[in-house]
N, CA, C and O of each residue as an XYZ file, in Angstrom:
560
protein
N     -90.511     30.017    185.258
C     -91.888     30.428    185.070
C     -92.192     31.700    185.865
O     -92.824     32.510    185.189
N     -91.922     32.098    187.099
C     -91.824     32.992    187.847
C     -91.327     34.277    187.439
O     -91.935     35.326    187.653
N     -89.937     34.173    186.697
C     -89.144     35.517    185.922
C     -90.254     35.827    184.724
O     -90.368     36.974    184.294
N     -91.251     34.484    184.095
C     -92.001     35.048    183.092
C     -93.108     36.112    183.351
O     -93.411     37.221    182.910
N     -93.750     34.864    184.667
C     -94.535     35.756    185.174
C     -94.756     37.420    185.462
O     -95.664     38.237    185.312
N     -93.326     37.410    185.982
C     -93.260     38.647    186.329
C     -93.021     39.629    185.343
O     -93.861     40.527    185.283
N     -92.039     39.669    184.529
C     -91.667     40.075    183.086
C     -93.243     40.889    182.684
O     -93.504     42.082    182.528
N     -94.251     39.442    182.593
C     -95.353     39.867    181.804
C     -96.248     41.049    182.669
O     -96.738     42.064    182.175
N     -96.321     40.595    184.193
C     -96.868     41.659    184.895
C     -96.453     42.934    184.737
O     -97.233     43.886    184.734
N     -95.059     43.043    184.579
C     -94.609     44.323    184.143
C     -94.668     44.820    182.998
O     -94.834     46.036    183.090
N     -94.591     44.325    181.525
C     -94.856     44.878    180.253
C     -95.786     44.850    180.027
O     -95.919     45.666    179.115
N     -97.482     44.043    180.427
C     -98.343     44.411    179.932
C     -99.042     45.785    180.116
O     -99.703     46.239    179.182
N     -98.909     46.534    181.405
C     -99.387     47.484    181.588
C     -98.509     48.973    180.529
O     -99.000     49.851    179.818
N     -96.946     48.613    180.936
C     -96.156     49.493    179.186
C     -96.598     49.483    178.443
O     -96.892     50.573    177.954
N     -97.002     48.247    177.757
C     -97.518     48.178    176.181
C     -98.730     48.853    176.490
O     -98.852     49.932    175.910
N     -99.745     48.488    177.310
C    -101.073     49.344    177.213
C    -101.392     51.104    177.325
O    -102.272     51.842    176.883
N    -100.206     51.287    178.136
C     -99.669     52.871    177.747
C     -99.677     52.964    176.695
O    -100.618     53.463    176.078
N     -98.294     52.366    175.999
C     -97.845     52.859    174.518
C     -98.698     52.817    173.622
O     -98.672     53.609    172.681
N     -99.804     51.682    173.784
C    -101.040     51.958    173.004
C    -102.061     53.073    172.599
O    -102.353     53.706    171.585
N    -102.392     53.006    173.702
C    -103.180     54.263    174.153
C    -103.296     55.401    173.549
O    -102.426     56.097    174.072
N    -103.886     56.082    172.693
C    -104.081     57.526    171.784
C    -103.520     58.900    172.700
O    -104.284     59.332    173.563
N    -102.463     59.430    172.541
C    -102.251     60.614    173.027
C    -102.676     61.638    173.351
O    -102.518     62.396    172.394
N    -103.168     62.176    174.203
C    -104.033     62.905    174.413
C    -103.967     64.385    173.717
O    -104.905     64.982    173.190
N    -102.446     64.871    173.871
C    -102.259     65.775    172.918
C    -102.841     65.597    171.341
O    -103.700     66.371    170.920
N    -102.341     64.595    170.578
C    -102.669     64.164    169.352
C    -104.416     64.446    168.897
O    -104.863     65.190    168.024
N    -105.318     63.314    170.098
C    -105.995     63.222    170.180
C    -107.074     65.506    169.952
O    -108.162     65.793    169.453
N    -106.520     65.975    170.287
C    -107.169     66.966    170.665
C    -107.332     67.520    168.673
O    -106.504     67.529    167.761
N    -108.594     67.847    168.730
C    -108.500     68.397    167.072
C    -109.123     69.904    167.539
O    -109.347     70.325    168.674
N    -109.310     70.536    166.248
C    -109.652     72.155    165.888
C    -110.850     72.386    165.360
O    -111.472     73.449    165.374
N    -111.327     70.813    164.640
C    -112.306     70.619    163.941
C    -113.540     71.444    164.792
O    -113.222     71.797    165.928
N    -114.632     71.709    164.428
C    -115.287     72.218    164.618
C    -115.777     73.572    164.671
O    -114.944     74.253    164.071
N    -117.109     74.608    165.269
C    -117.300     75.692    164.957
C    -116.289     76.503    166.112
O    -115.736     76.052    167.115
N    -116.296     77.682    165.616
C    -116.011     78.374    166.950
C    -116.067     79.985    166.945
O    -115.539     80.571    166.000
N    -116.736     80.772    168.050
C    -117.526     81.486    167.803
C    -116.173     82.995    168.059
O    -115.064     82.724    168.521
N    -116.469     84.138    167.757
C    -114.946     84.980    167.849
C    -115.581     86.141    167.802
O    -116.495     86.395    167.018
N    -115.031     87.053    168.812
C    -115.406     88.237    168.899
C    -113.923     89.484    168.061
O    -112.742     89.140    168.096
N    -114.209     90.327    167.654
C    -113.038     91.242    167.492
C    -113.907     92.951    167.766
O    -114.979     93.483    167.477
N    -112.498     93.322    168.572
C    -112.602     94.787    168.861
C    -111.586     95.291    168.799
O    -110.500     94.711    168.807
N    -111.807     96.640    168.715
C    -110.912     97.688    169.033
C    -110.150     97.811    167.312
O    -108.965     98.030    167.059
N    -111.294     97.584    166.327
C    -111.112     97.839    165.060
C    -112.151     98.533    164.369
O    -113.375     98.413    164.413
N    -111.371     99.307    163.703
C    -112.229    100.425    162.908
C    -113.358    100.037    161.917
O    -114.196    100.883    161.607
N    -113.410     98.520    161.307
C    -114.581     97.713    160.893
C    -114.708     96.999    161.328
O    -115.929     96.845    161.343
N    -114.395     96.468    161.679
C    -114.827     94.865    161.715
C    -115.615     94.245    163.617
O    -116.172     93.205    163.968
N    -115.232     95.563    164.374
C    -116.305     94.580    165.144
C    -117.357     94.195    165.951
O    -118.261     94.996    166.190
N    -117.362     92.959    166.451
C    -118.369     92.656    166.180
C    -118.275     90.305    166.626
O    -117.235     89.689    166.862
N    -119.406     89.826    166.582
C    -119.094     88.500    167.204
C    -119.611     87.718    165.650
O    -120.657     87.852    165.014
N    -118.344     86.844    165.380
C    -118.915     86.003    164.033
C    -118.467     84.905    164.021
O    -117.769     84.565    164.976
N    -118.721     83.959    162.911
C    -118.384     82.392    163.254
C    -117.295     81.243    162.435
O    -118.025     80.878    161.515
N    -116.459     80.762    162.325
C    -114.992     80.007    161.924
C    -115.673     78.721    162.141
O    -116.423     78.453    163.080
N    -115.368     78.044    161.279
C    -115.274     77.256    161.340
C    -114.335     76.314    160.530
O    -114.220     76.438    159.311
N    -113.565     75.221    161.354
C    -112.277     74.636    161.128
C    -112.835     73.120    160.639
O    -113.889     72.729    161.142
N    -112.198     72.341    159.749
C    -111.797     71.029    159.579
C    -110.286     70.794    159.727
O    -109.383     71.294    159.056
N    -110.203     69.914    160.764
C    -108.659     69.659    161.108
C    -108.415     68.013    160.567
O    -108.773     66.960    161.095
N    -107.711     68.248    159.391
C    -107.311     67.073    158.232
C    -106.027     66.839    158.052
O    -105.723     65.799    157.469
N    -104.936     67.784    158.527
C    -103.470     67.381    158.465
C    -103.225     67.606    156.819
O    -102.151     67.228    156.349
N    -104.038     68.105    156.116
C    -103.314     68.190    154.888
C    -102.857     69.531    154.549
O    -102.540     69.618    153.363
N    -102.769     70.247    155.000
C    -101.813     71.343    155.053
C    -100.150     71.293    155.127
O     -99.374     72.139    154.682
N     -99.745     69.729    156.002
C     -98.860     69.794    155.841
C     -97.743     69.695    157.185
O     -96.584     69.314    157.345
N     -99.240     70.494    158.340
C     -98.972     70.304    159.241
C     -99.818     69.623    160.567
O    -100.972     70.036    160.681
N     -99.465     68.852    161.347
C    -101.063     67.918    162.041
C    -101.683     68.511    162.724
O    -101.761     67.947    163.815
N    -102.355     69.661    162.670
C    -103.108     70.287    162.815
C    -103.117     71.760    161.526
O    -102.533     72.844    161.539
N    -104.167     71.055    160.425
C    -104.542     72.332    159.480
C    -105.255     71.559    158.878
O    -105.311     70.333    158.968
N    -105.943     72.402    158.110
C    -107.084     71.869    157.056
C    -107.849     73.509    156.791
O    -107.386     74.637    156.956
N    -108.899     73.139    156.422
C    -109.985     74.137    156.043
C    -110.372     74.890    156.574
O    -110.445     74.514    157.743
N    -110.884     76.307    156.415
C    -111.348     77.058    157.077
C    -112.398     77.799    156.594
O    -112.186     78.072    155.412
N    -113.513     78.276    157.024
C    -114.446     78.673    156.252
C    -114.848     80.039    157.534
O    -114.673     79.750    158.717
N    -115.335     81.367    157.191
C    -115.656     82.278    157.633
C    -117.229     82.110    157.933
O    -117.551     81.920    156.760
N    -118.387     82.042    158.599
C    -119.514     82.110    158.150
C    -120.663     83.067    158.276
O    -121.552     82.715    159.052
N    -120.802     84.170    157.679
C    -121.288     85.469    158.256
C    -122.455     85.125    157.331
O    -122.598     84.192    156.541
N    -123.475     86.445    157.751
C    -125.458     85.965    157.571
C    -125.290     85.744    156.150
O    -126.177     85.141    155.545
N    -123.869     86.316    155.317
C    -124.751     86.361    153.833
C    -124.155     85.374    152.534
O    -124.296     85.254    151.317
N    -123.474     84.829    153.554
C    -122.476     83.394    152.339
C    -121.153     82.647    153.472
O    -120.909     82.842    154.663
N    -120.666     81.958    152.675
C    -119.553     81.455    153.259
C    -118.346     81.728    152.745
O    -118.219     81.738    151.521
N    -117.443     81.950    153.444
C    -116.365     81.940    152.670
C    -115.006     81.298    152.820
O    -114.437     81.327    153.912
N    -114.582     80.845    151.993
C    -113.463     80.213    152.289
C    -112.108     79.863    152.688
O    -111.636     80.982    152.487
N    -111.141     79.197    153.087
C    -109.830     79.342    153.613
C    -109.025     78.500    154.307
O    -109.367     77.350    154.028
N    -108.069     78.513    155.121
C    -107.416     77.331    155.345
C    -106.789     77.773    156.644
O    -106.631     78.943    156.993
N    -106.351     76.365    157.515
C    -105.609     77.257    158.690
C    -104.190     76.033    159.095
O    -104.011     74.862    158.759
N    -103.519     76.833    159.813
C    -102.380     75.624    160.202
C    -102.135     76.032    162.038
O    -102.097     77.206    162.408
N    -102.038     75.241    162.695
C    -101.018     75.966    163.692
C    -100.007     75.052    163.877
O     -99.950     73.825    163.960
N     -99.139     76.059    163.926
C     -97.442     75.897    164.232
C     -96.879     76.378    165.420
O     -97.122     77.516    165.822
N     -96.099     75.549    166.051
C     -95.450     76.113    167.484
C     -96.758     76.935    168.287
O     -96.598     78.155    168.289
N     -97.612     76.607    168.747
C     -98.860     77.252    169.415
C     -99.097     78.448    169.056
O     -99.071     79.429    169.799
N     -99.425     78.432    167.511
C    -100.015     79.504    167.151
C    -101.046     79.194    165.997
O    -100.569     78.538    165.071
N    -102.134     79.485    165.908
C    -103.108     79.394    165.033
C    -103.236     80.533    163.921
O    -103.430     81.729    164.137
N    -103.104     79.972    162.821
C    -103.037     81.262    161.908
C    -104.183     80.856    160.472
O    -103.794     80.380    159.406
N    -105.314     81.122    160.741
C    -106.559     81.558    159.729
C    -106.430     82.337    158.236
O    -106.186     83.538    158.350
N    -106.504     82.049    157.441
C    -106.691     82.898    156.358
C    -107.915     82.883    155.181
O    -108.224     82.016    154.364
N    -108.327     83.880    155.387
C    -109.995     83.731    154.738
C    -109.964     84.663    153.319
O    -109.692     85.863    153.353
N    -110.212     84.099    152.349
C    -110.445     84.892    150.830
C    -111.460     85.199    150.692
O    -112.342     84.405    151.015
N    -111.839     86.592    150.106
C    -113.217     87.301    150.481
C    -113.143     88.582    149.061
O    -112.639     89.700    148.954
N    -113.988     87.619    148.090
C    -113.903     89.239    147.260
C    -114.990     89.896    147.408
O    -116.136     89.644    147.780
N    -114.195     91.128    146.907
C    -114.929     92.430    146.954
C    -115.169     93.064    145.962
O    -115.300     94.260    146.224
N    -115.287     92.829    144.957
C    -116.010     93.309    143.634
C    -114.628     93.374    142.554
O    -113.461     93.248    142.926
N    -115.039     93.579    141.272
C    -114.217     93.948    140.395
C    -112.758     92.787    140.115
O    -111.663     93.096    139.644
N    -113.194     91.502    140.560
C    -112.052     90.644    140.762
C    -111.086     90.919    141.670
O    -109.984     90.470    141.352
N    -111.152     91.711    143.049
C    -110.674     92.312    143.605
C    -110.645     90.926    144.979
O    -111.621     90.239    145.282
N    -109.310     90.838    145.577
C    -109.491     89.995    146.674
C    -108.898     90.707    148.046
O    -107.880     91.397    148.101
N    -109.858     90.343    149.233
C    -109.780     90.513    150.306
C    -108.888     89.759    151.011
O    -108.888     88.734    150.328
N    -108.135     89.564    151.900
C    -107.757     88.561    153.181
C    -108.213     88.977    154.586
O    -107.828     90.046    155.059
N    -109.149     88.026    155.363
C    -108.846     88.155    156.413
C    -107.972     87.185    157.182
O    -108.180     86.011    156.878
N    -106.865     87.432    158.283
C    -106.131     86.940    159.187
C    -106.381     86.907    160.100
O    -106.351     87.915    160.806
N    -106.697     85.900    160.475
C    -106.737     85.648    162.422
C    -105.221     84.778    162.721
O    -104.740     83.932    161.967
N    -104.600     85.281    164.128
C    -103.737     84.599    164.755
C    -103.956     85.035    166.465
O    -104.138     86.080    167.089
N    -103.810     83.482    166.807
C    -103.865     83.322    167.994
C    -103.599     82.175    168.743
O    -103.577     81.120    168.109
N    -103.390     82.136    169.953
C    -102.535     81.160    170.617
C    -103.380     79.668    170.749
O    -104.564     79.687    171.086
N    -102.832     78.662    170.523
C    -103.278     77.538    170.386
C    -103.227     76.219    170.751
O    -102.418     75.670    170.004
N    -103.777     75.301    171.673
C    -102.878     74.556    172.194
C    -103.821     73.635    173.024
O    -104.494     73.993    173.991
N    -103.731     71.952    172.292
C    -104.568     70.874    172.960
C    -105.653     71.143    172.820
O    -106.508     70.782    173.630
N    -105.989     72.021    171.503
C    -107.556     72.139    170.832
C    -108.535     73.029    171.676
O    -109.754     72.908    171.796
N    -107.818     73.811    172.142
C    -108.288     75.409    172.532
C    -107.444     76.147    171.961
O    -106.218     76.034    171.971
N    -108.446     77.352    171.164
C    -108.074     78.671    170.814
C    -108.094     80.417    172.015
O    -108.944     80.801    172.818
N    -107.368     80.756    171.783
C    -106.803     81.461    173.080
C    -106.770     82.797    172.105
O    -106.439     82.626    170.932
N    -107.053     83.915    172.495
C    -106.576     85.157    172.379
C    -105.836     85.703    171.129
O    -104.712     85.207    171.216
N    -105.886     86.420    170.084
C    -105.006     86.799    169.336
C    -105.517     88.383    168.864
O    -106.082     89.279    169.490
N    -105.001     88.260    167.361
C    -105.120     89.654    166.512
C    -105.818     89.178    165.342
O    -105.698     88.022    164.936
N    -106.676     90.211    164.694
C    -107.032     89.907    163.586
C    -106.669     91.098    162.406
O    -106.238     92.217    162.684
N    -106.883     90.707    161.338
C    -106.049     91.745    160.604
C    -106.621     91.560    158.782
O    -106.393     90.567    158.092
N    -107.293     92.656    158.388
C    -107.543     92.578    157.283
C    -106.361     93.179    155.870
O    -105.859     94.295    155.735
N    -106.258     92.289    155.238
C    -105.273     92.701    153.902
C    -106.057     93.320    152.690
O    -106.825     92.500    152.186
N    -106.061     94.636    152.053
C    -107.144     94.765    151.256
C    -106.063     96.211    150.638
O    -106.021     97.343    151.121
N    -105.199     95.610    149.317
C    -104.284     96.908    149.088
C    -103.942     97.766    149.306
O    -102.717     97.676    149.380
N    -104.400     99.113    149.571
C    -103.433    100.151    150.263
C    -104.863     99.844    151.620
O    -104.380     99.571    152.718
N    -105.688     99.861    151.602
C    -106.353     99.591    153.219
C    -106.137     98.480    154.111
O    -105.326     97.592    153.847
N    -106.919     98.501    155.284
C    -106.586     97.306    156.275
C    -107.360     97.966    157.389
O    -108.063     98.962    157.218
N    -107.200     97.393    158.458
C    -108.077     97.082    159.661
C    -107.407     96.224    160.478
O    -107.207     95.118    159.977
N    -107.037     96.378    161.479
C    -106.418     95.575    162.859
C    -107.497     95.428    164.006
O    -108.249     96.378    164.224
N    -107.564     94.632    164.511
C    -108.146     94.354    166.102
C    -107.695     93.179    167.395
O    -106.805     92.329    167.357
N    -108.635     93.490    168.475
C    -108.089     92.471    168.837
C    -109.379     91.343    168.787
O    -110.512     91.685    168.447
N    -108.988     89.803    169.222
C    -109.930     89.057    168.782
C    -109.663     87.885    169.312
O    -108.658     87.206    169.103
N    -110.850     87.560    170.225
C    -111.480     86.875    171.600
C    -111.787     85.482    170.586
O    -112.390     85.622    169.523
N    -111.275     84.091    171.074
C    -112.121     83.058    170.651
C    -113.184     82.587    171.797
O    -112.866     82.499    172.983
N    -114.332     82.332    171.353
C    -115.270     81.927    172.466
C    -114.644     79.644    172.650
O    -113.511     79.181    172.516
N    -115.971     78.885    172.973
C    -115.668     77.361    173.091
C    -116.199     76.932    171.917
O    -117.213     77.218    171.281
N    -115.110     76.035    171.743
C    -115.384     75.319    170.568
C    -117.058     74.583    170.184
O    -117.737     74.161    171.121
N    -117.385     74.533    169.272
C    -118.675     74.274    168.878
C    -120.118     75.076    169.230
O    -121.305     74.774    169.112
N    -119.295     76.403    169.788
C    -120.500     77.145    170.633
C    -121.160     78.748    169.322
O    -121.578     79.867    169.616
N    -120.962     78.113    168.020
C    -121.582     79.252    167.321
C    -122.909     78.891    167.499
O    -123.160     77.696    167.660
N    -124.138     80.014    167.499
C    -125.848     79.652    167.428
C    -125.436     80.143    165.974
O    -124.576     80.826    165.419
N    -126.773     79.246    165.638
C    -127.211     79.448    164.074
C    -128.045     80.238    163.526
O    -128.211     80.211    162.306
């Protein structure tokens, strides 16, 4: 009875570890988050992302992404891989004509960190750099 005893004193507190939600895991993307970019020839300026982190991208952390500037929303998707966050926003511009914007930046336990942003728009484009502010901190 004694070897049980003890046995149990010792695995119950293991198992209640192993239970326990990971804290890494635990951390999502979901939410707003507010982003500055400079040191680009358009674009900057402080605007607002916002993420749903759903794992259906493919990878456990991606889902949706939506751009949200004063005059619509627009749409897109994001993944990060190996601590990097990579945004992609579809944005037309007239004539059936499509835009991309790219954000990438460092990522990790559901903080966004520092990157580049980068517009795709056929023979034009636009580079900067581009500040994430705290999560859920866009004003409306």
């Amino acid at each position: 009875m004694r070897t049980i005893t003890r046995l149990m004193a010792i695995a119950l507190p293991i198992l209640a570890l192993a239970l326990m939600p990971s804290t890494a895991m635990a951390q999502s993307y979901t939410g707003n988050w507010p982003f500055t970019i400079s040191h680009s020839q358009y674009a900057n300026g402080t605007y607002c992302l916002a993420l749903t982190d759903t794992g259906q991208a493919g990878y456990p952390h991606s889902g949706g992404a939506s751009l949200v500037p004063l005059n619509g929303t627009y749409p897109g998707g994001f993944q990060v891989i190996d601590g990097l966050l990579t945004v992609t926003i579809t944005v037309p511009v007239g004539y059936g004509t499509l835009a991309f914007y790219v954000y990438v930046a460092r990522a990790s336990d559901g903080h966004i960190g520092k990157g580049v942003y980068d517009l795709a728009y056929g023979g034009y484009g636009d580079s900067g750099v581009l500040t994430f502010g705290e999560k859920n901190g866009c004003s409306n």
